[in-house]
C-alpha positions in Angstrom: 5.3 -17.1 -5.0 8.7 -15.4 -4.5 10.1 -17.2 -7.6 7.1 -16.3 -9.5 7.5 -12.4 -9.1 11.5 -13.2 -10.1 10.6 -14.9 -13.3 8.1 -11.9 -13.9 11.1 -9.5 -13.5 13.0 -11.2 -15.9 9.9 -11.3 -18.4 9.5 -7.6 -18.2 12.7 -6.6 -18.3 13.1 -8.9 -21.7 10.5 -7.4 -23.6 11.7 -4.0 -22.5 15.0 -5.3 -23.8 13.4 -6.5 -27.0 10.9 -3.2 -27.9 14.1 -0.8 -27.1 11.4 1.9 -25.9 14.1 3.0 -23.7 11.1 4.7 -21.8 10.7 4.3 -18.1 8.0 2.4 -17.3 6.1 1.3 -13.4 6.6 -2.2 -12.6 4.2 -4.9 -13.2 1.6 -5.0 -10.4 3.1 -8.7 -9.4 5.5 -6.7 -8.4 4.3 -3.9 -6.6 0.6 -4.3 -5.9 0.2 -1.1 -4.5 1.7 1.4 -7.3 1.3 4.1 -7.7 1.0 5.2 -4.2 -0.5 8.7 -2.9 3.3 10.1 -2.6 5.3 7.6 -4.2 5.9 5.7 -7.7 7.7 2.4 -8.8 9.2 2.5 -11.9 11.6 -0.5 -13.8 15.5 0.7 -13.7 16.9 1.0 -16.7 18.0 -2.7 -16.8 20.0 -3.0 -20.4 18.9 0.1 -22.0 22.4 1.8 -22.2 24.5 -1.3 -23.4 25.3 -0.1 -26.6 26.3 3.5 -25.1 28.9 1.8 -22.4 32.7 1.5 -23.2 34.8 -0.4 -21.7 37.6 1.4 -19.2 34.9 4.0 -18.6 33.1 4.6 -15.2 29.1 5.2 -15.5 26.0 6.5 -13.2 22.4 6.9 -14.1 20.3 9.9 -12.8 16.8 9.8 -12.8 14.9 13.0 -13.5 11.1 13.7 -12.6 9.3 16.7 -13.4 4.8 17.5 -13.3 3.1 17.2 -16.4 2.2 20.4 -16.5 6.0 21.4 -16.6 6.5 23.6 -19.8 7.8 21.2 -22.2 10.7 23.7 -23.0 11.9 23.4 -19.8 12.0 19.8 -19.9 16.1 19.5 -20.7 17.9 17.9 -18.6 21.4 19.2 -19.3 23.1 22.2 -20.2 25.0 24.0 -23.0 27.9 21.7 -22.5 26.0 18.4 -22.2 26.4 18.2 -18.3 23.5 17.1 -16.4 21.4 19.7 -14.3 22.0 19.1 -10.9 18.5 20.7 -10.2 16.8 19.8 -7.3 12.9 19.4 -6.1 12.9 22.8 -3.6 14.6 24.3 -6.6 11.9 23.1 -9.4 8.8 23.6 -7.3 8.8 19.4 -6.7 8.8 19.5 -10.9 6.7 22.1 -11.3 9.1 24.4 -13.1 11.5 21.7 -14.9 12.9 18.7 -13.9 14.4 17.9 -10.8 17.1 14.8 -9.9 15.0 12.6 -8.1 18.2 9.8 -7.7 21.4 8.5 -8.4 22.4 4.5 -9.0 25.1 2.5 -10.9 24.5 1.4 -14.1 22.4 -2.0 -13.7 24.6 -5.5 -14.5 22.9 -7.4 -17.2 25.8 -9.9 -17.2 25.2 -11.2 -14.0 21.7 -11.1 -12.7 20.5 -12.7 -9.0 20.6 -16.1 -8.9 17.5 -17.8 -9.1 18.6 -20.3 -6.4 18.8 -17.1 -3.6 14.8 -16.7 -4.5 14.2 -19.2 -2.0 15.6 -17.4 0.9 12.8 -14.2 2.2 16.0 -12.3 3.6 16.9 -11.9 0.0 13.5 -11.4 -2.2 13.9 -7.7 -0.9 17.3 -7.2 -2.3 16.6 -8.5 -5.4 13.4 -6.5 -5.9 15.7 -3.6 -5.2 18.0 -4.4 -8.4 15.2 -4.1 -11.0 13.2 -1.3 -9.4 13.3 2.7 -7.9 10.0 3.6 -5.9 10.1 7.4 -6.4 9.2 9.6 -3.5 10.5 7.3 -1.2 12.5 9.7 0.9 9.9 11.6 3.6 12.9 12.8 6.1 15.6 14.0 3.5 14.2 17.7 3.1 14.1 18.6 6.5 17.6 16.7 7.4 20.2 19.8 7.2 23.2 17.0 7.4 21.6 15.5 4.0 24.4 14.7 1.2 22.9 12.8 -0.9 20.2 13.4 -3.9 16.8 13.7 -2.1 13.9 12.0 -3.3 11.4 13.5 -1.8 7.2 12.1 -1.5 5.4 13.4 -4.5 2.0 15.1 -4.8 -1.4 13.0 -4.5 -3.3 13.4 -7.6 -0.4 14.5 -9.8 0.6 13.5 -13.0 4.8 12.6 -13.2 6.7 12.3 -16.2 10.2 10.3 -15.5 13.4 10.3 -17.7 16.7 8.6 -17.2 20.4 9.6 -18.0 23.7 8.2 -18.8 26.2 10.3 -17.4 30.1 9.4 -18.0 31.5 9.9 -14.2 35.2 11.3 -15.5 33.9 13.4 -17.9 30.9 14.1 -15.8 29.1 14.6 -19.3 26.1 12.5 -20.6 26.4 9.8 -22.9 22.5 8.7 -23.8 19.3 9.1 -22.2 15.9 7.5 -22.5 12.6 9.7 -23.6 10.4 10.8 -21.4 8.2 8.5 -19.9 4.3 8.5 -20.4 2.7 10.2 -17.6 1.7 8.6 -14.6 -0.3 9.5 -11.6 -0.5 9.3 -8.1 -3.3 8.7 -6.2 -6.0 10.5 -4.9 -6.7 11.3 -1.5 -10.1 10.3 -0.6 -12.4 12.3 1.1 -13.5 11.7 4.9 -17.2 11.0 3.9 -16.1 8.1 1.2 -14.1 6.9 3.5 -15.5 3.1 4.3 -15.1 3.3 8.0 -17.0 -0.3 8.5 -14.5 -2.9 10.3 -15.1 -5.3 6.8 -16.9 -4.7 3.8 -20.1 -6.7 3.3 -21.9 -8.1 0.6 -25.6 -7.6 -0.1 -26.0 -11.9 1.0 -24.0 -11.0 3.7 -26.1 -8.5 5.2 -29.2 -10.3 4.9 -27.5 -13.4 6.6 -26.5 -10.5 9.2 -30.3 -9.2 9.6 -31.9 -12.9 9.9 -29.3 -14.1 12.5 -29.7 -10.4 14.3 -34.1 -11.0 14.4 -33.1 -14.5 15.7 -30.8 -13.9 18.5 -33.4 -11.3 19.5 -36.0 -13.6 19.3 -34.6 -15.9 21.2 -33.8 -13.6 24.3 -36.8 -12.8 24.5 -38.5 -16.3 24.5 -35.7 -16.6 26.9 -36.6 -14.0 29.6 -40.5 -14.6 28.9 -39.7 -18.6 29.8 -37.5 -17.6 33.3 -40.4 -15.2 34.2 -43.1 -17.7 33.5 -41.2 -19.7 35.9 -40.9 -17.2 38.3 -44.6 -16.0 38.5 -45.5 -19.7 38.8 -42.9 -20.6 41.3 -45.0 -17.3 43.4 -48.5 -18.7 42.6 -47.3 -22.1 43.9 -46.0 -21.2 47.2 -49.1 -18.7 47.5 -51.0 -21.4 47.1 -49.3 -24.4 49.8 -49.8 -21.5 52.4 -53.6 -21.3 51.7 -53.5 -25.0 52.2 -52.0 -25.1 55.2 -54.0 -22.6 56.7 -57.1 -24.2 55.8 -55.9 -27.7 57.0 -55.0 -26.4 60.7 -58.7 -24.7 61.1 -60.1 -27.0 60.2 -59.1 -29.4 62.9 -60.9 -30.2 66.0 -59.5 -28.5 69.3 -59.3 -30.6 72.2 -61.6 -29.3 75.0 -60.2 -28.8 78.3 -62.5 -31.1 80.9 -63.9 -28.9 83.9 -63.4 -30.2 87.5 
């Protein structure tokens, strides 16, 4: 199953290659079966979409920029007059509410040499290779409140919010970017569910299954209680019996002859 949700990777990441969208995107639910989460969202990195944009002798990162839907779409730049990047970060923005915030920063993703095939096989390394082709936004729950915190924070989004997500080029020397992808479509976190749709029942059942329930429920009970009427039954009787070998016996020694005492 592990080499299956490789080869899926590759297949993804080859028609992103071949459509050039250059759009992020969430990964394919073989991937991450629960996506999106209430706080948190899996998108593909930007695996070959800045090839053309690289040059050789030239250091690169990639930021990754989230902002709410219902950010003002003027507001939606993500550098400045000069062509840096914002540096813009989610207490700053509201959590994207007012503009986009830098939600992480990675190297550039190697197309030359991706994970060998042959390392599928070993479940110490499935995780790491996951980890190449994929960036669960909102993954970070301790960075806001951890004062010693250097690094970008990627903080748990909203429930029931809509995200857009945008990636950057940025040359490292020049600390200026080079390309960037649109903005992805909009995708939305989960909802929380209220307390009384919550299914509190250990298992759900089907409507066979809770007839098979109710008939096996009217049978145990029937059968206790032919049960406890049989052991009283034998009870009473067991009474009625001994009751009876007393009146017996009782009758048995009156009705024998006493032996007379002879007078002198």
């Amino acid at each position: 199953m592990c080499s299956r949700w490789v080869v899926l990777a590759f297949c993804c990441l080859g028609q992103l290659c071949a459509d050039q969208s250059l759009k992020p995107q969430t990964v394919a639910p073989q991937l991450a079966t629960n996506n999106p989460t209430l706080t948190t969202i899996a998108i593909e990195k930007p695996f070959c979409m800045f090839d053309s944009s690289l040059r050789p002798n030239k250091s690169y990162v990639i930021y990754l920029y989230a902002m709410k839907e219902s950010a003002s779409v003027i507001s939606s730049l993500v550098t400045d007059n000069n062509n840096k990047p914002l540096n813009s970060t989610f207490q700053q923005t509201s959590g994207g509410q007012l503009g986009p915030y830098k939600a992480a920063s990675f190297n550039v993703p190697n197309c030359a040499s991706p994970p060998k095939l042959a390392d599928v096989g070993d479940v110490n390394k499935v995780s790491d290779i996951l980890k190449q082709y994929l960036f669960r936004v909102g993954d970070d729950a301790t960075c806001l409140y951890d004062p010693n915190f250097l690094a970008v924070c990627n903080p748990p989004l909203a429930p029931d919010t809509t995200y857009r997500f945008k990636y950057v080029l940025v040359d490292s020397t020049e600390g200026i970017m080079k390309d960037q992808t649109l903005w992805s479509d909009p995708i939305k976190t989960r909802r929380v569910k209220l307390p009384l749709k919550i299914d509190t029942w250990p298992g759900r059942r089907s409507g066979d299954m809770i007839v098979i329930t109710s008939i096996l429920s009217v049978l145990m009970f029937l059968l206790l209680a032919g049960l406890l009427a049989s052991v009283s039954s034998a009870v009473m009787g067991s009474e009625d019996s001994s009751g009876e070998t007393r009146g017996m016996s009782q009758t048995i020694q009156q009705s024998e002859p006493r032996p007379q005492l002879s007078s002198e």
